[in-house]
GUVOKE-885196 format. One record per residue (C-alpha): x, y, z; residue number from 1; residue in one letter. Coordinates in nm, 2 decimals. Layout:
<sites>
<site><x>X</x><y>Y</y><z>Z</z><num>NUM</num><residu>a</residu></site>
...
</sites>
This chain:
<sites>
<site><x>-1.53</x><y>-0.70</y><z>4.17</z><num>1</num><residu>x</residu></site>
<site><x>-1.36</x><y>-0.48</y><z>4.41</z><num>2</num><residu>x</residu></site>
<site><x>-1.19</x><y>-0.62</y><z>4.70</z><num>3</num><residu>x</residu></site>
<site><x>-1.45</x><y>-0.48</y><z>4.96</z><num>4</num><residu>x</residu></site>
<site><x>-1.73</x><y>-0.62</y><z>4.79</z><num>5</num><residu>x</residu></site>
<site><x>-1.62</x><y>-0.97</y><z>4.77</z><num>6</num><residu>x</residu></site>
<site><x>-1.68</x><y>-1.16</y><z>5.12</z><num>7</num><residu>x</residu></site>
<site><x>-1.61</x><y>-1.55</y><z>4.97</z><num>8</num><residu>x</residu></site>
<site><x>-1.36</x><y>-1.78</y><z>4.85</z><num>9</num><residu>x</residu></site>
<site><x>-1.40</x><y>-1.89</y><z>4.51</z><num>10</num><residu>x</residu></site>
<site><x>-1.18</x><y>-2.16</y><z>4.25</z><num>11</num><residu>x</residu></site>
<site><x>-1.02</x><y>-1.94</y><z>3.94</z><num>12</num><residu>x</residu></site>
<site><x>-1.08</x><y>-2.17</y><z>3.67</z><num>13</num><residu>x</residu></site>
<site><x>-0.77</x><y>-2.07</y><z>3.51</z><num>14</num><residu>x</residu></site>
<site><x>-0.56</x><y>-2.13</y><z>3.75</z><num>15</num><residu>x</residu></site>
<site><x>-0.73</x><y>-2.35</y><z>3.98</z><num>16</num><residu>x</residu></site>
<site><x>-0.63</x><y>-2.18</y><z>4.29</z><num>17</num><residu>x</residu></site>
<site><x>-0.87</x><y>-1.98</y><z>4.54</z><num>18</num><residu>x</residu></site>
<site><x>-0.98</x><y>-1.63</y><z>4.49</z><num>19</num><residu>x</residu></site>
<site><x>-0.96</x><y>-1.51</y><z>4.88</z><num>20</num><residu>x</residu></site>
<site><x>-1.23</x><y>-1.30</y><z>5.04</z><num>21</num><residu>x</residu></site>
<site><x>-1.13</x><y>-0.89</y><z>4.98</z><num>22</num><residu>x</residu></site>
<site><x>-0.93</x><y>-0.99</y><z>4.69</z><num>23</num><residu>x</residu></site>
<site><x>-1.03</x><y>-0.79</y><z>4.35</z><num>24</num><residu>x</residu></site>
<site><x>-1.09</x><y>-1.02</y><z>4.07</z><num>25</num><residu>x</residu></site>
<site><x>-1.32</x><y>-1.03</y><z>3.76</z><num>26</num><residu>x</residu></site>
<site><x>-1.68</x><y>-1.23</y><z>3.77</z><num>27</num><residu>x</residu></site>
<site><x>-1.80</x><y>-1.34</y><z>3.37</z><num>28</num><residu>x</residu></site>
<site><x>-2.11</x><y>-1.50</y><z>3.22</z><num>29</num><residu>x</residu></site>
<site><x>-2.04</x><y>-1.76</y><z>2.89</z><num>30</num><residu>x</residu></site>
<site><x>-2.16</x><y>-1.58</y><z>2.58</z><num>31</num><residu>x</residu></site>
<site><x>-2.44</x><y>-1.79</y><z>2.50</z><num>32</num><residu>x</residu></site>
<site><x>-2.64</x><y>-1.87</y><z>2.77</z><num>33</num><residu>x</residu></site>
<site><x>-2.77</x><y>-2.25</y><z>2.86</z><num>34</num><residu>x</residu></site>
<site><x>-3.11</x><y>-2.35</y><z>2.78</z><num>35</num><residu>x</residu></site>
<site><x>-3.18</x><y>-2.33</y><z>3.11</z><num>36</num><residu>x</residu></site>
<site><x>-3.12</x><y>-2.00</y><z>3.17</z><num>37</num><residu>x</residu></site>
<site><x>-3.28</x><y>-1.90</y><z>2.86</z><num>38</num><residu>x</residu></site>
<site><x>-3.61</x><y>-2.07</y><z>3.00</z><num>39</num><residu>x</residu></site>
<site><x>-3.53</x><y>-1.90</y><z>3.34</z><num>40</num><residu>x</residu></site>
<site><x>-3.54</x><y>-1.52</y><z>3.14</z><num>41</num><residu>x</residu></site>
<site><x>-3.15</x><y>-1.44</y><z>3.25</z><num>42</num><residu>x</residu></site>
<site><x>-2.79</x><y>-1.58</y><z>3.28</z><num>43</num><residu>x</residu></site>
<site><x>-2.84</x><y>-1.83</y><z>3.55</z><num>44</num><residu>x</residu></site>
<site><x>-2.59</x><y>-1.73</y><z>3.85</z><num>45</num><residu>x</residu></site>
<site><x>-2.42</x><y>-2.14</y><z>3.82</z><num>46</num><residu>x</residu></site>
<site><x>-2.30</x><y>-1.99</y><z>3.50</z><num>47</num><residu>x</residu></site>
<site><x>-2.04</x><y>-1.73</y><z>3.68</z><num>48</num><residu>x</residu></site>
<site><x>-1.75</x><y>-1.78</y><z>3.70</z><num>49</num><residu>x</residu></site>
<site><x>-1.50</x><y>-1.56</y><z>3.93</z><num>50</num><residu>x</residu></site>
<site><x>-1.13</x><y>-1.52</y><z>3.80</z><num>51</num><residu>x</residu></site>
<site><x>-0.80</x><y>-1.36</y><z>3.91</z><num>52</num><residu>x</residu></site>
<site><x>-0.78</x><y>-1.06</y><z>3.69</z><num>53</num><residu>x</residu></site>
<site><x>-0.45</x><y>-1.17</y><z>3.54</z><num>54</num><residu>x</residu></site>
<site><x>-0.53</x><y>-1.51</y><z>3.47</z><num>55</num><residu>x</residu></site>
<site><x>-0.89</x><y>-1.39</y><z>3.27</z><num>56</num><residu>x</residu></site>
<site><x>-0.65</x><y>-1.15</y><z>3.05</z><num>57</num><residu>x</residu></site>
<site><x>-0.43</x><y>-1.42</y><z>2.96</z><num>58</num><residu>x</residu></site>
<site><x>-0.74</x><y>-1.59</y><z>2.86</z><num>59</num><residu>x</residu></site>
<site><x>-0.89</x><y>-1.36</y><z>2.64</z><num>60</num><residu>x</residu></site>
</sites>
């Protein structure tokens, strides 16, 4: 996401720390989706997670 579009504070799960509104960071979906949101017809939005870009390369 690009700074400007982002308006919330959200929890990197790679680092733990907060993502601050108008900071640029990457939003991903698991893989496989949950059962649930294969019944729903779509990747349910629970299943995003928001990262610092830095800490979702180091991931990969």
């Amino acid at each position: 996401m690009t700074g400007s579009a982002s308006t919330k504070a959200y929890r990197c799960p790679g680092c733990d720390q907060q993502i601050l509104p108008a900071t640029p960071h990457v939003v991903v979906w698991p893989e496989n989706p949950s059962l649930l949101a294969a019944i729903g017809g779509g990747q349910s939005l629970d299943e995003r997670r928001h990262w610092h870009t830095a800490c979702w390369q180091r991931h990969r």
